[in-house]
py3Dmol code that shows the C-alpha trace and the ligand (Angstrom):
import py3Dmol

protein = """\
ATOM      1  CA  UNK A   1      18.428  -7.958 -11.467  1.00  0.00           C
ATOM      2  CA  UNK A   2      16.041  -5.587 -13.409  1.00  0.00           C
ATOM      3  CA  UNK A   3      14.499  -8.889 -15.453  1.00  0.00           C
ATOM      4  CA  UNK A   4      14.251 -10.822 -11.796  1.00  0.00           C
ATOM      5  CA  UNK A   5      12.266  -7.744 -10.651  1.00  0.00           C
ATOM      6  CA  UNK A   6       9.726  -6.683 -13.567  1.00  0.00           C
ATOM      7  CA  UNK A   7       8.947 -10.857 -13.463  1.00  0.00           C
ATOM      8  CA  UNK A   8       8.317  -9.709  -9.804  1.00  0.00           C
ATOM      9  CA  UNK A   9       6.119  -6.971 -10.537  1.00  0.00           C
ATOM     10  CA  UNK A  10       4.040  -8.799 -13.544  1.00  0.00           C
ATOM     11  CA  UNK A  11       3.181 -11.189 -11.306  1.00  0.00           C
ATOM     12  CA  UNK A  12       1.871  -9.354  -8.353  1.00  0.00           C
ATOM     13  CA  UNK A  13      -0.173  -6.727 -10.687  1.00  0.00           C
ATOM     14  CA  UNK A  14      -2.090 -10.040 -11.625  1.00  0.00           C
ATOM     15  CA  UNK A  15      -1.871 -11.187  -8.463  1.00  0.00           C
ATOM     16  CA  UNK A  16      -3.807  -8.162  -7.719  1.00  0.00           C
ATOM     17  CA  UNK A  17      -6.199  -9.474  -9.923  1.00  0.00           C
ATOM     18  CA  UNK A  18      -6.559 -12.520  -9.345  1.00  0.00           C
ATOM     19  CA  UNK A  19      -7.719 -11.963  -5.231  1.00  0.00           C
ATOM     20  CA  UNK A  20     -10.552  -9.810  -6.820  1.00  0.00           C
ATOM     21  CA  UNK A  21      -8.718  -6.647  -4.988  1.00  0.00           C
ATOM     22  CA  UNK A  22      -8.757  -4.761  -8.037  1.00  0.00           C
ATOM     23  CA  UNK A  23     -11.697  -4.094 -11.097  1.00  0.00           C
ATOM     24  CA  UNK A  24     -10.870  -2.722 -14.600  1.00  0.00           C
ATOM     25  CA  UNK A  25      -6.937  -1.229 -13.797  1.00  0.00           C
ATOM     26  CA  UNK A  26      -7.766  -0.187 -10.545  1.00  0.00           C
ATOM     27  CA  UNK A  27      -4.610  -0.822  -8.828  1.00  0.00           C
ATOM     28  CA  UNK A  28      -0.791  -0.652  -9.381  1.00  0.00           C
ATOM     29  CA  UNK A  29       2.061  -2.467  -7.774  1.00  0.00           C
ATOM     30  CA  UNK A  30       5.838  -1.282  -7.697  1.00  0.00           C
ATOM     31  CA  UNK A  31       8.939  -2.727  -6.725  1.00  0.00           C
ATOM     32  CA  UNK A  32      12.861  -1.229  -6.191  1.00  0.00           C
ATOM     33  CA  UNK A  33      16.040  -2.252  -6.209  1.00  0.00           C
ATOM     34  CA  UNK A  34      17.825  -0.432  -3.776  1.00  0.00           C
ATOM     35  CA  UNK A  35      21.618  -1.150  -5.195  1.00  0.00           C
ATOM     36  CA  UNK A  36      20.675   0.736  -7.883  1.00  0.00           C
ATOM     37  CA  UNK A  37      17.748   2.819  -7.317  1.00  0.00           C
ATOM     38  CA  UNK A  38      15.892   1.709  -9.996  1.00  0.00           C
ATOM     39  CA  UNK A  39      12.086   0.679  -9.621  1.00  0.00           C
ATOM     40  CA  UNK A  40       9.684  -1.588 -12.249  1.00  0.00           C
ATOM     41  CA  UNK A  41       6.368  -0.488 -12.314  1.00  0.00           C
ATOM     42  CA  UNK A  42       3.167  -1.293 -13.927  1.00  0.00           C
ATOM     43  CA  UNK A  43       2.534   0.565 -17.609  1.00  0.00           C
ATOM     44  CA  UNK A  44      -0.510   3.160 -17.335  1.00  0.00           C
ATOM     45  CA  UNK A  45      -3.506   1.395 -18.644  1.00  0.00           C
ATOM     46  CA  UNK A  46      -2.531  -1.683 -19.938  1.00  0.00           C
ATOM     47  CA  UNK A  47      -4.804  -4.822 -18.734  1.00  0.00           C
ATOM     48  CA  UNK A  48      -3.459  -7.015 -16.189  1.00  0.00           C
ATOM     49  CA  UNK A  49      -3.271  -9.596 -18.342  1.00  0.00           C
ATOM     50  CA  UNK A  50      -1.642  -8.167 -20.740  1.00  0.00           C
ATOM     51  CA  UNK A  51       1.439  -7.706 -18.641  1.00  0.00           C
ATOM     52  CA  UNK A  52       5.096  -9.126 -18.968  1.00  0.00           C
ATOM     53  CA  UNK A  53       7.941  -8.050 -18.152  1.00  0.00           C
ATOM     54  CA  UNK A  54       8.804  -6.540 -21.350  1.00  0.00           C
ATOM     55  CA  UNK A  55       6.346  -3.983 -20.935  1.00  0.00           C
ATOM     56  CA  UNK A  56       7.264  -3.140 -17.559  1.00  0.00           C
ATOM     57  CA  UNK A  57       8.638  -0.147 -17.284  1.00  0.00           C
ATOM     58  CA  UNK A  58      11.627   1.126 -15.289  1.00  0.00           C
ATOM     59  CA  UNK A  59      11.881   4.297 -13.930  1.00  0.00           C
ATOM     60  CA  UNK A  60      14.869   5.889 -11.315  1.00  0.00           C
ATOM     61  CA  UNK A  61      13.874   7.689  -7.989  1.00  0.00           C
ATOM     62  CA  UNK A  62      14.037  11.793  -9.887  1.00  0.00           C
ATOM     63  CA  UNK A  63      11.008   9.449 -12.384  1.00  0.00           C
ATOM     64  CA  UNK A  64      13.064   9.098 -15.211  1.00  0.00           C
ATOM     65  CA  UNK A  65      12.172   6.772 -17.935  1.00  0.00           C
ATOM     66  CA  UNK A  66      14.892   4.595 -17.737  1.00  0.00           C
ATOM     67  CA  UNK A  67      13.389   1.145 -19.332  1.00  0.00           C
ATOM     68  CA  UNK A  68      10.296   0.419 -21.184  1.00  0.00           C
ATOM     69  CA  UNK A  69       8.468   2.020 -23.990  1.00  0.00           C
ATOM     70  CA  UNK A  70       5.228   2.537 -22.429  1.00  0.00           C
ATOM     71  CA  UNK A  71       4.297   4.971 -19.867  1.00  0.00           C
ATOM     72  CA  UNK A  72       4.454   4.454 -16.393  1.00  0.00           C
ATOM     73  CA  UNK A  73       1.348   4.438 -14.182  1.00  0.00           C
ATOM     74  CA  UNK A  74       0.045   7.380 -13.432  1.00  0.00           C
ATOM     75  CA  UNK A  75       0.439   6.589  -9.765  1.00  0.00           C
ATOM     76  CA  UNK A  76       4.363   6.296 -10.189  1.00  0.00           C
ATOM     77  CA  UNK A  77       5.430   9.829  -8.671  1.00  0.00           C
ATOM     78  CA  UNK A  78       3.193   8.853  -5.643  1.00  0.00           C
ATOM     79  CA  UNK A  79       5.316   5.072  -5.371  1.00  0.00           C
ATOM     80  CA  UNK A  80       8.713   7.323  -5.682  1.00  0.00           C
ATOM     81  CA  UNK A  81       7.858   9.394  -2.874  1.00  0.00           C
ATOM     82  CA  UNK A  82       7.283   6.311  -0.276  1.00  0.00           C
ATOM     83  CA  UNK A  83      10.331   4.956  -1.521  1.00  0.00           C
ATOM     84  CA  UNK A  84      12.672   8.442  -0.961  1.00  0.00           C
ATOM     85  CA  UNK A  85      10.900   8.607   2.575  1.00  0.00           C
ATOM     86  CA  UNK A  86      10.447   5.061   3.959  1.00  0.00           C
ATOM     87  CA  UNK A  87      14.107   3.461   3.439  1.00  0.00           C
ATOM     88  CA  UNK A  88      12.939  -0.070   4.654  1.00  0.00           C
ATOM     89  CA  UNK A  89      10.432  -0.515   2.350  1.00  0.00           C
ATOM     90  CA  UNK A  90      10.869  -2.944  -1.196  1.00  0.00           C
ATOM     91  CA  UNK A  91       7.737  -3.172  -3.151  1.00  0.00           C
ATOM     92  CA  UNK A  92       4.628  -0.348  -3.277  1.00  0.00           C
ATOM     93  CA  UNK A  93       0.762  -1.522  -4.051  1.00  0.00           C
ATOM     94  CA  UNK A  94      -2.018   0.450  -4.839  1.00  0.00           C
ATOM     95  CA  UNK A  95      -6.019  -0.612  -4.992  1.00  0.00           C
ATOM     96  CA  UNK A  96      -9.476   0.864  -4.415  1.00  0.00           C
ATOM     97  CA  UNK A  97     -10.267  -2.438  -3.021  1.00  0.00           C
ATOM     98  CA  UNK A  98     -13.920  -1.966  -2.319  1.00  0.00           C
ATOM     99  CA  UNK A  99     -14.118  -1.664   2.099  1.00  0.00           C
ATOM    100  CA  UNK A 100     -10.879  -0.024   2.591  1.00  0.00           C
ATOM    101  CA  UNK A 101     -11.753   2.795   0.389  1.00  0.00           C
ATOM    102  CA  UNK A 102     -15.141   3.120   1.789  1.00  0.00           C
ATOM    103  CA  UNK A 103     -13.174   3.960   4.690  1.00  0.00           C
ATOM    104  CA  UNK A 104     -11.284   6.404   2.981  1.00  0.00           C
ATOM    105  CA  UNK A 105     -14.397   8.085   1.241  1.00  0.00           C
ATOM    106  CA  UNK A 106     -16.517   8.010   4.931  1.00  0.00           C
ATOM    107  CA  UNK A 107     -13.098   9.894   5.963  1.00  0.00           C
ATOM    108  CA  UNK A 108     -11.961   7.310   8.539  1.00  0.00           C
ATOM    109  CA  UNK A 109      -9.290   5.687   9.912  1.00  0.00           C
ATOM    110  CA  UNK A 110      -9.069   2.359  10.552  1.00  0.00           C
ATOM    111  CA  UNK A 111      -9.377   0.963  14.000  1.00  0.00           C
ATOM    112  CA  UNK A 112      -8.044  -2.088  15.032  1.00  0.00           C
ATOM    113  CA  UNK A 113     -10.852  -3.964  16.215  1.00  0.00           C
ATOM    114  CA  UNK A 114      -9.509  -7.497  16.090  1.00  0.00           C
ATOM    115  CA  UNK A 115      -6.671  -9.732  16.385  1.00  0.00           C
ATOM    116  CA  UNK A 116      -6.708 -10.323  12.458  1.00  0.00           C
ATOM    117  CA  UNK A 117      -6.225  -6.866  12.284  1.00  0.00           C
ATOM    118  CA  UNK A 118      -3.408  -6.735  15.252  1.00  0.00           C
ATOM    119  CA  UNK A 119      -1.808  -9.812  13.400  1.00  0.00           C
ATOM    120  CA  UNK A 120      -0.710  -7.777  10.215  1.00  0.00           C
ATOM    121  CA  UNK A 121      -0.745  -3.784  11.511  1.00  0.00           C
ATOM    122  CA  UNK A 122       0.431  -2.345  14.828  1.00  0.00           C
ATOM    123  CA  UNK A 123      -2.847  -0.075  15.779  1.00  0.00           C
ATOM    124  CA  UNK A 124      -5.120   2.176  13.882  1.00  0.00           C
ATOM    125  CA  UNK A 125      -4.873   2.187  10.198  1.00  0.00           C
ATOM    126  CA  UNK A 126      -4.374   5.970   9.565  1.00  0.00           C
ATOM    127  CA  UNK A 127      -6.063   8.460   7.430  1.00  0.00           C
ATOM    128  CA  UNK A 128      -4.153  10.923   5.190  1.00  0.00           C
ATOM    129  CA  UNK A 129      -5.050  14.464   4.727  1.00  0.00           C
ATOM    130  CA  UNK A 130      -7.248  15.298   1.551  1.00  0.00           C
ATOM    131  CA  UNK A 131      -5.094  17.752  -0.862  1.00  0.00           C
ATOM    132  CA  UNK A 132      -5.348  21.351  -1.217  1.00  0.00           C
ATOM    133  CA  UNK A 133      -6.481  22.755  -4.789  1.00  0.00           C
ATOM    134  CA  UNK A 134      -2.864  24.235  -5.371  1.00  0.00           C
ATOM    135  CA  UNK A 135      -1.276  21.142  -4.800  1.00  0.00           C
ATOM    136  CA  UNK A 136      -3.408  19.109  -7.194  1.00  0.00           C
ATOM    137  CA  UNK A 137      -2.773  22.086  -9.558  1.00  0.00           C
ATOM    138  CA  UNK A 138       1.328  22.020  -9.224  1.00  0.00           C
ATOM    139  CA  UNK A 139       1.404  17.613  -8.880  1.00  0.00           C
ATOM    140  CA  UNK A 140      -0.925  15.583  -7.401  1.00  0.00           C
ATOM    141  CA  UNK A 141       0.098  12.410  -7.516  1.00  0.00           C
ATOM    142  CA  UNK A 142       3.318  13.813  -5.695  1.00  0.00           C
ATOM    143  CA  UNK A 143       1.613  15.568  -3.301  1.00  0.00           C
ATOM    144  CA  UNK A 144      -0.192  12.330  -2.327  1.00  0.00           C
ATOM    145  CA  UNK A 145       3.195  10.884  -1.857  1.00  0.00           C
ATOM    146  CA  UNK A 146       3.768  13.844   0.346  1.00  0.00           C
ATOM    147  CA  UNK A 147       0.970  13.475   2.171  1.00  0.00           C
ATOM    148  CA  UNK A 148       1.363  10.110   3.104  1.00  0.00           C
ATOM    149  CA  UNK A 149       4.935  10.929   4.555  1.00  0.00           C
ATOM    150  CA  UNK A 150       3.382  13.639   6.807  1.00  0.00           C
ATOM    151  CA  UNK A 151       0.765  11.805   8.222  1.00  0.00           C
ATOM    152  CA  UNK A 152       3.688   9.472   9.202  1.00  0.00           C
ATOM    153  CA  UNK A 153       5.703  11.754  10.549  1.00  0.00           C
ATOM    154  CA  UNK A 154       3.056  13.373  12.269  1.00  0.00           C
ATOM    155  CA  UNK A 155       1.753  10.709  14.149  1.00  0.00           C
ATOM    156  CA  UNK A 156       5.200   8.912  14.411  1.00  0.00           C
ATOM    157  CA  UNK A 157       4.868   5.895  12.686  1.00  0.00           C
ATOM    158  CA  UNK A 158       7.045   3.260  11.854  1.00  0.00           C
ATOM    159  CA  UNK A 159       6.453   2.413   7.922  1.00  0.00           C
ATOM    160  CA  UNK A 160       7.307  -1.264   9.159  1.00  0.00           C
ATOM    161  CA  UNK A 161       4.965  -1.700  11.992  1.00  0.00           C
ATOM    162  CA  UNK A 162       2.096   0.257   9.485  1.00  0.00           C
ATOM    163  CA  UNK A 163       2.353  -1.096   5.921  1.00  0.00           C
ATOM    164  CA  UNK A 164      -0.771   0.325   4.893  1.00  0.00           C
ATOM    165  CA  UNK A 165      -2.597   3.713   4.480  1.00  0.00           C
ATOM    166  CA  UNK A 166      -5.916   5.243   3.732  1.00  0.00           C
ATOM    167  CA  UNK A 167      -5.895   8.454   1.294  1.00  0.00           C
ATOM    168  CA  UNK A 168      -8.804  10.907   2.464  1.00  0.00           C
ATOM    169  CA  UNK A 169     -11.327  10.589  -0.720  1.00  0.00           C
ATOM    170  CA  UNK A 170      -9.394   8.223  -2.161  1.00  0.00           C
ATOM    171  CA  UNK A 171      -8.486   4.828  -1.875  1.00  0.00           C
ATOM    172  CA  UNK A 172      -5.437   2.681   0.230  1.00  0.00           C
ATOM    173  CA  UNK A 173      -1.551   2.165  -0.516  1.00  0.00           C
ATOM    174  CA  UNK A 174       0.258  -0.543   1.533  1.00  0.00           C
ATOM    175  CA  UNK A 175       3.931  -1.762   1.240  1.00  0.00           C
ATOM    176  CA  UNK A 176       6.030  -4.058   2.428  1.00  0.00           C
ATOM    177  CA  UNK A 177       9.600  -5.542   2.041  1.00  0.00           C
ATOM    178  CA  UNK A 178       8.962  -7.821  -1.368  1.00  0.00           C
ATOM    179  CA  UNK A 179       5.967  -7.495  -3.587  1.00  0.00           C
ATOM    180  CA  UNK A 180       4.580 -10.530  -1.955  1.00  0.00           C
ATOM    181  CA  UNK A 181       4.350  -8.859   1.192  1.00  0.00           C
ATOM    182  CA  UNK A 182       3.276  -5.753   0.115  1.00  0.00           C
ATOM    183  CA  UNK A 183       0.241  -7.581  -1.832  1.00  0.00           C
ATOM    184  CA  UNK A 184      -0.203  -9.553   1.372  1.00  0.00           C
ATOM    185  CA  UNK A 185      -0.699  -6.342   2.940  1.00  0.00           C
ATOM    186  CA  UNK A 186      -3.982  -4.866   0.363  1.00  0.00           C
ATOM    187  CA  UNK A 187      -5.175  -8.339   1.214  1.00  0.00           C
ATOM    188  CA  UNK A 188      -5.164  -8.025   5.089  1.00  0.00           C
ATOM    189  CA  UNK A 189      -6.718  -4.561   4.865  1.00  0.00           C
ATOM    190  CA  UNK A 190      -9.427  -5.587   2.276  1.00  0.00           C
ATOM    191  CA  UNK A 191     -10.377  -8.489   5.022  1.00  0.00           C
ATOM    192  CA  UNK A 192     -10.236  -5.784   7.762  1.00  0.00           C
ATOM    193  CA  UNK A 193     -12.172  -3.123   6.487  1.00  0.00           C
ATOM    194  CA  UNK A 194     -14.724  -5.652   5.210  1.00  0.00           C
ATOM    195  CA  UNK A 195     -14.480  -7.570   9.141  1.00  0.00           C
ATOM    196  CA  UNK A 196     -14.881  -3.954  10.907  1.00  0.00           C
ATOM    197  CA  UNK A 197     -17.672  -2.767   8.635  1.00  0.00           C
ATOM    198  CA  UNK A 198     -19.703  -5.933   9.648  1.00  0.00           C
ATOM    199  CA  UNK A 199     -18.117  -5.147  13.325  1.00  0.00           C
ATOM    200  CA  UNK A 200     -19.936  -1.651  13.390  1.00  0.00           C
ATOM    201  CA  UNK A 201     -22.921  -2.488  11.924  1.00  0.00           C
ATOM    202  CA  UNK A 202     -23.201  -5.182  14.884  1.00  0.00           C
ATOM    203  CA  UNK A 203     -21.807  -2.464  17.532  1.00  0.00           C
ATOM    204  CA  UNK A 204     -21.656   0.946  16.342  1.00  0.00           C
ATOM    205  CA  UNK A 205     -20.433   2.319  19.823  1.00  0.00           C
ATOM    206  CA  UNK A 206     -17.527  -0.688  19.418  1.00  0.00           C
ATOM    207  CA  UNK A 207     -13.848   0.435  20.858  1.00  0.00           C
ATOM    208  CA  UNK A 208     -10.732  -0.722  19.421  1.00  0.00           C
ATOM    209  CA  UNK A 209      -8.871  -4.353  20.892  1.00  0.00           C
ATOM    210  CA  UNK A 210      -7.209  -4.008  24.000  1.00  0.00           C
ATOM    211  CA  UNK A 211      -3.279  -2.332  23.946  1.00  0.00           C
ATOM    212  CA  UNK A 212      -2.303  -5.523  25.516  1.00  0.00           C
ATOM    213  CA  UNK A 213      -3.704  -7.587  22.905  1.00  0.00           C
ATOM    214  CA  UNK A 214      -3.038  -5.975  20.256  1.00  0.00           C
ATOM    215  CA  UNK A 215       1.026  -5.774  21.620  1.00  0.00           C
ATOM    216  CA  UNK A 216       0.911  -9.856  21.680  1.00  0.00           C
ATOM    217  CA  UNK A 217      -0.711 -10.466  18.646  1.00  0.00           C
ATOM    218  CA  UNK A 218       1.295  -7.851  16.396  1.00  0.00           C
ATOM    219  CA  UNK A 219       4.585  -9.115  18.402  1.00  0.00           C
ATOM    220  CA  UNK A 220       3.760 -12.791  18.023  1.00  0.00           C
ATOM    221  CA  UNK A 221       4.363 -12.218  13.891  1.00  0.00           C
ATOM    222  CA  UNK A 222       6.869  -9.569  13.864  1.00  0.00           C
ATOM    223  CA  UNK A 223      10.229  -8.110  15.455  1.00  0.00           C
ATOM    224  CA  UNK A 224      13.042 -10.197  17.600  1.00  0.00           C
ATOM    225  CA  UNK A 225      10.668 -12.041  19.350  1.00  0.00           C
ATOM    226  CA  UNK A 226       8.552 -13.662  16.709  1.00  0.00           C
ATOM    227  CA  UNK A 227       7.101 -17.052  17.366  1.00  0.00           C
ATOM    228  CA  UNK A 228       4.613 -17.552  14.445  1.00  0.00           C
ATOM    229  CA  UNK A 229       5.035 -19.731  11.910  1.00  0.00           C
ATOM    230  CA  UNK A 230       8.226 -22.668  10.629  1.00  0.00           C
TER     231      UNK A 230
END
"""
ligand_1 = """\
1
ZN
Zn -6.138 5.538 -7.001
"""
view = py3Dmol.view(width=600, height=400)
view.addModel(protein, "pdb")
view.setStyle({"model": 0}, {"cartoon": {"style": "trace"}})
view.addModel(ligand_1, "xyz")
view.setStyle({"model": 1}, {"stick": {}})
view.zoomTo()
view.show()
């Protein structure tokens, strides 16, 4: 199961590559397996294409090393977090894909302003909080984690309907059930950020789609009623 899992996870950190989503190691991707509670990660540092599943490293839920001689990304405690909150969810991705974070830098969330957008997340896109000094002094990549759960929690969001989320100053994390889904996820919001930037600069006073629309398009792909695709 662990093997079937770091293959998993090799693949989709190049697969982060490979779509251009991520320069230099600029991104991460994570994956779990709930049974046991173990999760393969990405090693800190190590080139994309350097990756196989022998130097993947696996880590339980408290971030013990449990596999792997290097260390884990840095990001790991941040991936933990999102999988102690958000049950549902089987594979974690992190980029600074280039027009999502320039929403996160501008401090923004992101609207849904299309039916692309409606077609892969249910409404607005949202922002985190940016962290206090204490908490970056005591663990920051936790407290992103932490963060993150908040802002869901605040707003009342379904981790399923919203796979994705911007960190204030930062950059995006999306998820999803597999790690194919969750890199189909930083794909989607790359294309959306990069569709609504050229969307503003067209209309700055634009609104976001229609509730109706956005209801049939999100509901055409997802949930009991599904209709898209074989
Ligand atoms: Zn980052």
């Amino acid at each position: 199961m662990t093997q079937e899992l770091k293959r998993q996870v090799v693949e989709a950190n190049q697969a982060l590559k490979s779509s251009g989503l991520v320069a230099l190691t600029w991104g991460n991707v994570s994956a779990i397996d709930r049974d046991s509670g173990l999760v393969a990660i990405k090693p800190s540092g190590v080139p994309y294409e350097e990756l196989k599943p022998s130097n993947i490293v696996v880590v339980n839920l408290e971030n013990d090393v449990i596999e792997g001689e290097f260390k884990p990304s840095s990001d790991t405690k941040t991936h933990l977090e999102l999988y102690r909150n958000f049950s549902s969810i089987g594979a974690v991705v992190h980029t600074h894909s280039p027009s999502a974070t320039a929403f996160s830098q501008a401090g923004k969330a992101l609207a849904c302003l299309g039916t692309t957008h409606a077609d892969h997340f249910y409404g607005e896109v949202p922002l985190a909080r940016a962290l206090t000094a204490a908490e970056l002094a005591q663990d920051y990549e936790h407290f992103t984690g932490v963060s993150i759960v908040e802002c869901f929690e605040a707003l009342g969001l379904d981790p399923v309907e919203m796979p994705a989320v911007l960190l204030r100053h930062h950059a995006p994390f999306t998820w999803g059930q597999n790690t194919v889904k969750a890199v189909e996820n930083s794909i989607a919001l790359e294309m959306c950020a990069q569709m609504a930037l050229m969307s503003y600069q067209l209309n700055p006073e634009l609104k976001p789609i229609p509730e109706h629309i956005l209801k049939q398009h999100y509901q055409r792909k997802h949930g009991a009623n599904a209709y898209y695709g074989q």
